[in-house]
C-alpha positions as CSV (number, residue, x, y, z in Angstrom):
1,X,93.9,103.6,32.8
2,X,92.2,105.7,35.4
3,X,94.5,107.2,38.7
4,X,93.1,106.6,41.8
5,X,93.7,109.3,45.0
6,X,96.1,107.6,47.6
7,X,94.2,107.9,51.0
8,X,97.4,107.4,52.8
9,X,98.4,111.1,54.3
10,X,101.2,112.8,53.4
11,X,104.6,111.4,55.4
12,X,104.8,115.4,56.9
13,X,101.1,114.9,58.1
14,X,102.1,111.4,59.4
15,X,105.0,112.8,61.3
16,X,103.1,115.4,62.6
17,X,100.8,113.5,64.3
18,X,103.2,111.5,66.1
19,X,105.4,113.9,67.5
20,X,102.1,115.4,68.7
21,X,100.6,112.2,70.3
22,X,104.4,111.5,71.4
23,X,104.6,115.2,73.5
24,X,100.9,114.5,74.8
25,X,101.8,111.2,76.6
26,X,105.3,112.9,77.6
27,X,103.3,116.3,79.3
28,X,100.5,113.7,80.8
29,X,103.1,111.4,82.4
30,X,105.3,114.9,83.4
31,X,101.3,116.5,84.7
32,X,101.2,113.0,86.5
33,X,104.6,113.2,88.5
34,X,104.3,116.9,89.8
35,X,100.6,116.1,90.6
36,X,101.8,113.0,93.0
37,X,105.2,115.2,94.7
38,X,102.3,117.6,95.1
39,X,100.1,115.8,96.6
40,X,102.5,114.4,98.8
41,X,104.0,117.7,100.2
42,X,99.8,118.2,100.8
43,X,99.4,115.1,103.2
44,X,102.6,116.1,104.9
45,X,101.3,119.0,105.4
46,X,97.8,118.2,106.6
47,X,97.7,120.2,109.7
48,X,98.9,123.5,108.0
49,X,95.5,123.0,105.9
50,X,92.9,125.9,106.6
51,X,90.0,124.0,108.5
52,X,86.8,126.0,108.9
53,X,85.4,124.3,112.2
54,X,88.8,122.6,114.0
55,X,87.6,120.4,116.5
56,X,90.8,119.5,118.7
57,X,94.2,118.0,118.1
58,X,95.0,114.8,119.1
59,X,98.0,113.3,119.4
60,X,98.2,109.5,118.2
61,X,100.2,107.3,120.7
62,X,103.5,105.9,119.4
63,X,102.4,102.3,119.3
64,X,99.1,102.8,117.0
65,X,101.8,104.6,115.2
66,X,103.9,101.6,114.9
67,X,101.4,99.6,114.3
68,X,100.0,101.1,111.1
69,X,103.3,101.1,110.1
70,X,103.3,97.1,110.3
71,X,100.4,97.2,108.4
72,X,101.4,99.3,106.0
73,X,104.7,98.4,105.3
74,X,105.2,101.9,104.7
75,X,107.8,104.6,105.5
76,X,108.1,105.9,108.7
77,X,105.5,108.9,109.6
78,X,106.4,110.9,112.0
79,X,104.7,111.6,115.6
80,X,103.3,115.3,115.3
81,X,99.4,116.3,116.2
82,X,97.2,116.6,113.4
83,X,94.0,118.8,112.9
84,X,90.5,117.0,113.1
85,X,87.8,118.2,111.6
86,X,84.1,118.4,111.4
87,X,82.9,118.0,108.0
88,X,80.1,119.0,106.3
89,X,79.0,115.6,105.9
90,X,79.6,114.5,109.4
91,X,80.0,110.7,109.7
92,X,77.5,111.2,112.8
93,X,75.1,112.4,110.8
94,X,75.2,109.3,108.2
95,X,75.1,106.7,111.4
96,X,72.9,105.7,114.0
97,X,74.2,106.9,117.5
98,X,76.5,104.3,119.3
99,X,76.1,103.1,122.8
100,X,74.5,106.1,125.0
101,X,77.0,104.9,128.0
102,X,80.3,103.4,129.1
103,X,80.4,99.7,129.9
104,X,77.5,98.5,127.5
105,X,79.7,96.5,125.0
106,X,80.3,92.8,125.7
107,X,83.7,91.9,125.5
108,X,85.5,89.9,123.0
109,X,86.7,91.1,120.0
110,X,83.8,92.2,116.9
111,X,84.6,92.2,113.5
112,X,83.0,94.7,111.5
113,X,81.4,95.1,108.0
114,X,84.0,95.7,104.7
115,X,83.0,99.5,104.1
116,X,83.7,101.0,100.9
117,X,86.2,103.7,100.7
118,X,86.4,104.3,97.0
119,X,90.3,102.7,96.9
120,X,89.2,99.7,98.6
121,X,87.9,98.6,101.4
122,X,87.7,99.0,105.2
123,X,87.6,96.6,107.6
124,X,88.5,96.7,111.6
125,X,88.3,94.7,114.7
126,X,87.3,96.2,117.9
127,X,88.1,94.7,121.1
128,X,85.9,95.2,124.5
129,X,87.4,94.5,127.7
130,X,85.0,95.5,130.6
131,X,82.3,97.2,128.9
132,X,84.8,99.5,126.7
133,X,86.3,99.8,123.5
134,X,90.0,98.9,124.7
135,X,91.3,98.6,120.7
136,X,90.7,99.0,117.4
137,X,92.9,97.0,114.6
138,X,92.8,97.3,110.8
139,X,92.2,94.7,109.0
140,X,92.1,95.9,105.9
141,X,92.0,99.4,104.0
142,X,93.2,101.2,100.5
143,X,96.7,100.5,99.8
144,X,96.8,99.5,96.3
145,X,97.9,103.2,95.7
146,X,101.4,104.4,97.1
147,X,99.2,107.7,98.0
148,X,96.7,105.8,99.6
149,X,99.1,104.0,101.6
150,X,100.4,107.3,102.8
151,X,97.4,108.9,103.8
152,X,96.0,105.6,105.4
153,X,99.3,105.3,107.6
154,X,99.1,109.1,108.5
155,X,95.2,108.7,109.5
156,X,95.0,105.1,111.0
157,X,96.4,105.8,114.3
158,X,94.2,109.0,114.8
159,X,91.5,107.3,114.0
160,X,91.7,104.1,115.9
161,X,93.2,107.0,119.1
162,X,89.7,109.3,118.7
163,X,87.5,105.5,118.6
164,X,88.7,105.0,122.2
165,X,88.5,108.1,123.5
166,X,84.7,108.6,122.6
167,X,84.0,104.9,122.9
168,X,81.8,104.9,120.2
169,X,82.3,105.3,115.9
170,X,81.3,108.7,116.2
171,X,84.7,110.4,115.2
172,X,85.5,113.1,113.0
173,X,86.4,113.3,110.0
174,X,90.0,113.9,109.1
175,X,90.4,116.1,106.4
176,X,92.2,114.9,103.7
177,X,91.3,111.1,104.6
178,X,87.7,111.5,104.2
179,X,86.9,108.4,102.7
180,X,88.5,106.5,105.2
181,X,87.4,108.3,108.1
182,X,84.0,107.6,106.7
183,X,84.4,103.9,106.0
184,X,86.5,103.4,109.4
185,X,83.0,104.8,111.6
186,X,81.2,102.4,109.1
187,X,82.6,99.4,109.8
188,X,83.2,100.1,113.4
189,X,79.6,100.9,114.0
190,X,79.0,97.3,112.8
191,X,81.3,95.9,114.9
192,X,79.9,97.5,117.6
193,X,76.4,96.8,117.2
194,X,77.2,93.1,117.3
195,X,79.2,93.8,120.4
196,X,75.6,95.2,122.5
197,X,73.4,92.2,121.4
């Protein structure tokens, strides 16, 4: 009678690669953790971030606060200037110029395009009331994520705040909402170009 090799490994082998698989998952989920506390002591910290070319601060008014907090559903965030900045890849660069001069909207409220913002999407209303950009509401944005949620509620009401003071979806870019800023002059530009014709 011939022996055949047993291709089952060895119970040490077999207990080897488990408690090796077993401290991989344990380190990726432990990685995971400090890599979210980190991240969110970064957005907290946003306007302690080095920014090469700082445009201005601005200072988001407490009800566009509140109001992105509605949205949201999210904790409270509190009411402290933020840096803006240019970047590289200016959203004005990626979009046709807006209206040349106050007063050339019609008013009513314009619903913009969903713009992709990698998370999800972007969607907002503007509202004209004699000529001008008088609001800009969310719709919709990222916040599937509890770190998108964050972000978005820190950057919604500087965003929306810099739309009506330049009256057009040229805004800046705030730095570590990119995607959003990006996807926020997106769909606003749509909305406003359906507001001039």
């Amino acid at each position: 009678m011939s022996q055949r090799k047993s291709s089952r490994p060895s119970p040490l082998l077999r207990a080897v690669k488990k408690y090796s698989v077993s401290a991989f998952v344990v380190c990726s989920f432990g990685a995971y953790a400090v890599h979210e506390r980190l991240l969110a002591t970064d957005v907290s910290a946003v306007s302690q971030v080095p920014v090469a070319a700082v445009t201005r601060q601005v200072s988001a008014p407490p009800a566009l606060i509140a109001q992105a907090r509605q949205i949201a559903g999210a904790a409270p965030v509190a009411s402290k200037p933020m840096q803006i900045a240019a970047s590289k890849a200016n959203v004005a660069a990626a979009l046709p110029p807006a209206a040349a001069a106050l007063g050339t909207y019609k008013d009513g409220e314009y619903t913009g395009a969903l713009a992709d913002a990698y998370y999800g999407n972007v969607q907002v209303k503007a509202v004209i009331h004699g000529g001008q950009i008088s609001d800009v509401s969310f719709l919709s944005f990222p916040n599937h994520r509890r770190t998108s949620v964050r972000i978005n509620t820190y950057a919604m009401p500087y965003l929306t705040s810099e739309a009506i003071q330049v009256q057009s979806a040229n805004v800046n870019v705030i730095s570590g909402a990119t995607l959003t800023s990006e996807a926020f002059a997106q769909s606003l530009q749509s909305a406003l170009e359906a507001a001039k014709s």
